[in-house]
N, C-alpha and C positions, 0 to 999 in steps of 0.2 A: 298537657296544658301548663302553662306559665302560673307559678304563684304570682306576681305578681306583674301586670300588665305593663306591658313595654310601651309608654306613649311617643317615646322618642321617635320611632320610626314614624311618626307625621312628620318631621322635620327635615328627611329623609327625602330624594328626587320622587321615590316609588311610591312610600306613603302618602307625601302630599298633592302628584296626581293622581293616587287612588282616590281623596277627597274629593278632587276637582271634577273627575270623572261621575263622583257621584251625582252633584250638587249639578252638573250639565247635563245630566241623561234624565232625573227629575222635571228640572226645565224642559225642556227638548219634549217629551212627552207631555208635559202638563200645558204648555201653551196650547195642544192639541186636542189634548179630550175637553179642556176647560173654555174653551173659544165659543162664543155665542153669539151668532152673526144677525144684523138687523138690519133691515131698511122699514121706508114707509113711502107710501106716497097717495094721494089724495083724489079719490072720485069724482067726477063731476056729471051731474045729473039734473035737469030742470031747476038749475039754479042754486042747486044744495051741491055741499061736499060732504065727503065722506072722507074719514080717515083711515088708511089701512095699510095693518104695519104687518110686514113677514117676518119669519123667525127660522135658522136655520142652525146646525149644530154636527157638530161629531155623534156618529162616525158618516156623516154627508153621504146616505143615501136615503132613499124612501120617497118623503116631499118636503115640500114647503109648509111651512104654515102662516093662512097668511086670517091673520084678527081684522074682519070686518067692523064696524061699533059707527051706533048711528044714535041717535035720541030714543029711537024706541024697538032697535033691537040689536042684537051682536049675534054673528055669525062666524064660524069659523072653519074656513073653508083647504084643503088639502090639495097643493099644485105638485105632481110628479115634478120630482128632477130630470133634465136631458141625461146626466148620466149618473154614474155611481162610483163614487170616489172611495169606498169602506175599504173594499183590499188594501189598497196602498196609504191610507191613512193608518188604518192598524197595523200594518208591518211594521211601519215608523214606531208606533206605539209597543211597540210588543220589542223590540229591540231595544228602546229605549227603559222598558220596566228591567228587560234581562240581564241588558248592561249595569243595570244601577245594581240589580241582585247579586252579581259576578261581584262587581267590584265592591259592596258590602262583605259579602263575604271573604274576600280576599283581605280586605284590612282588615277583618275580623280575626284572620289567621296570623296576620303581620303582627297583630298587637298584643295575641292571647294564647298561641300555640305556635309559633316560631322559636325553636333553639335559640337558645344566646351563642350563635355561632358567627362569628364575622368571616371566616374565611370561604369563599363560593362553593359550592357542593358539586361533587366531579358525578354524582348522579345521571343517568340521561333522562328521566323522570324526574327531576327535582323540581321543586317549586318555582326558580327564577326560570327553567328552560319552560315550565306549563304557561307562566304569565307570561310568556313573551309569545310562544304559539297562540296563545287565546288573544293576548292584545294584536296580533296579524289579523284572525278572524273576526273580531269587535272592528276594528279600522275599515273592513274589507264591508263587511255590513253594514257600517254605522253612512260609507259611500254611498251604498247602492238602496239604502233607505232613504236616505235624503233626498238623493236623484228622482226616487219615484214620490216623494214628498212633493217636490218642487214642480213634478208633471200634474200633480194634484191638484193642487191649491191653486193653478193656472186655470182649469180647467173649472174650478168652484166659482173662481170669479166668475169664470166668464157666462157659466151656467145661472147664479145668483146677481147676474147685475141685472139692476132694477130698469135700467134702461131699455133693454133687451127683452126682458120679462112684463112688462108693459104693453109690450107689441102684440105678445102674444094671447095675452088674457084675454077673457071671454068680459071680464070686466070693466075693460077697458076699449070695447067692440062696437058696435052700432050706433047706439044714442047716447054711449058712454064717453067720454075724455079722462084723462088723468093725467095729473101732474104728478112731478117727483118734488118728493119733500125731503127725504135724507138716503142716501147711497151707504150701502154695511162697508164695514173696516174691514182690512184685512190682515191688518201690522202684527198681531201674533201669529196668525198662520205666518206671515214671512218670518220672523226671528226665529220659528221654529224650524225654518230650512237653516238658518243662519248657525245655529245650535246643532243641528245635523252636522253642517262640514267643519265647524269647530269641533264636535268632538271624534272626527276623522283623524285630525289634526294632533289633538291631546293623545289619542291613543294612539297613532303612531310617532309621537316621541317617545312617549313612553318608552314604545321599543328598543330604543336608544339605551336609556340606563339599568334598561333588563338585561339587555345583551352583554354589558359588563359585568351581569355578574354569572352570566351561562356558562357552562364547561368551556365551550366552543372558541370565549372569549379569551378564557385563562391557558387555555392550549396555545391559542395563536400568539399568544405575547409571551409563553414562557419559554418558547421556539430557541435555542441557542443561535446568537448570528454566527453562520457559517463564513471563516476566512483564509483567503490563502496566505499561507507559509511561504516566504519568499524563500529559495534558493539560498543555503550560506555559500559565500566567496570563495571559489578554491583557490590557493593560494597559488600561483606559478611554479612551474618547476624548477632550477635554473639551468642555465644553458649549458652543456659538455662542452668543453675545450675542442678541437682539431689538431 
C-alpha cells in the first residue's frame, strides 16, 4: 500500500475512464430499479366517473396495480401482467452494480496500492493485461445486457399501455366505458438502453489505452526492423593483355 495516495492517475486515459465507467454503470442501473411507471384513466358508469390510476415498477413482473377512489370508497384492485420482464431487467441490473464494483475497486488499486512504476510490467498476470481481459468481458456483457434490456422495455410498453389494457378489463366491460386520462412514460427505461451501449462503447476503448500498456504491446513495438544489407560493389578485375 502507498503512503501516500496517487491522485494523479485520474488525469490519466485509464483513471479517468475508470471514473466514467463508474458514474455510467450507477446510471444505467439506477434509471432501472428507480423507474415508476403511471397511468390513469377514468370510469364511466350512470353518469359518475371514477378515477383510476395504475402503478407499475421494477423488477416488472407480478401485476398491476391499479387505485380505484371514488367519494365513498377506494379499492385496490391487482391486474396480472401478459408477461414477465424480471430476468432480463435484472441481468441489466446486476451487471450494472458489478461493473461499477470492478471498476471502484480498480481505481481503488490505481490510487492506493499501484507501485510508482512507470515502466509496463513484462508479467503475463499483470494488472494492465487483467484490466484489459476484464474490460473485453464488461464490453461483451455490458452488449448483450442492453440488447435484452431494450427486448424488455418493448415489451412493458406494450404490455402497460393503457390503451390496450382498457380493452381488456373487466372494468371497463358491460355497462362500463372508460376514458384515458394520462398514458406512463417511458424516457428512463429508454436512456437506460442508451447508457447500456454507451458503456459498451467506454469499455471498449478503454481497451485501447490498456493494451499499450500490456506485455504484448511493448513486445510488438520493441521488435528490431529487420533490413537488408545490400551487396558491396565488387570492384572489376582488369582485363589481360593478348
Amino acid at each position: 500500500m502507498r503512503d501516500n495516495p496517487n491522485y494523479e492517475v485520474i488525469k490519466e486515459p485509464r483513471g479517468f475512464i475508470k471514473c466514467l465507467e463508474i458514474f455510467l454503470a450507477i446510471f444505467a442501473f439506477s434509471c432501472v430499479t428507480g423507474f415508476r411507471g403511471q397511468f390513469s384513466f377514468h370510469q364511466h358508469v350512470n353518469g359518475t366517473s371514477h378515477r383510476v390510476d395504475g402503478h407499475f415498477k421494477y423488477p416488472f413482473s407480478g401485476s398491476i396495480s391499479l387505485n380505484m377512489a371514488n367519494d365513498t370508497m377506494k379499492n385496490i384492485i391487482d391486474v396480472p401482467l401478459e408477461i414477465d420482464e424480471r430476468s432480463s431487467t435484472e441481468f441489466f441490473v446486476v451487471i450494472g452494480v458489478f461493473c461499477f464494483l470492478y471498476s471502484l475497486g480498480v481505481l481503488v488499486y490505481y490510487t492506493w496500492f499501484e507501485e510508482d512504476n512507470k515502466q509496463p510490467s513484462s508479467a503475463t498476470f499483470s494488472p494492465p493485461v487483467i484490466d484489459f481481459v476484464a474490460g473485453g468481458f464488461w464490453a461483451f456483457f455490458w452488449f448483450v445486457s442492453a440488447c435484452a434490456q431494450a427486448a424488455a422495455v418493448r415489451s412493458i410498453k406494450s404490455s402497460t399501455d393503457v390503451n390496450e389494457l382498457i380493452k381488456s378489463l373487466a372494468l371497463c366491460k358491460i355497462t362500463y366505458t372508460c376514458s384515458i386520462d394520462k398514458a406512463a412514460k417511458y424516457a428512463t427505461l429508454t436512456i437506460s438502453i442508451l447508457l447500456g451501449f454507451l458503456n459498451v462503447f467506454v469499455w471498449a476503448g478503454n481497451m485501447w489505452f490498456l493494451w499499450k500498456e500490456t506485455p504484448w504491446h511493448r513486445d510488438a513495438t520493441s521488435k528490431p526492423a529487420v533490413t537488408q544489407q545490400k551487396p558491396q560493389h565488387q570492384p572489376t578485375p582488369p582485363a589481360t593483355a593478348i
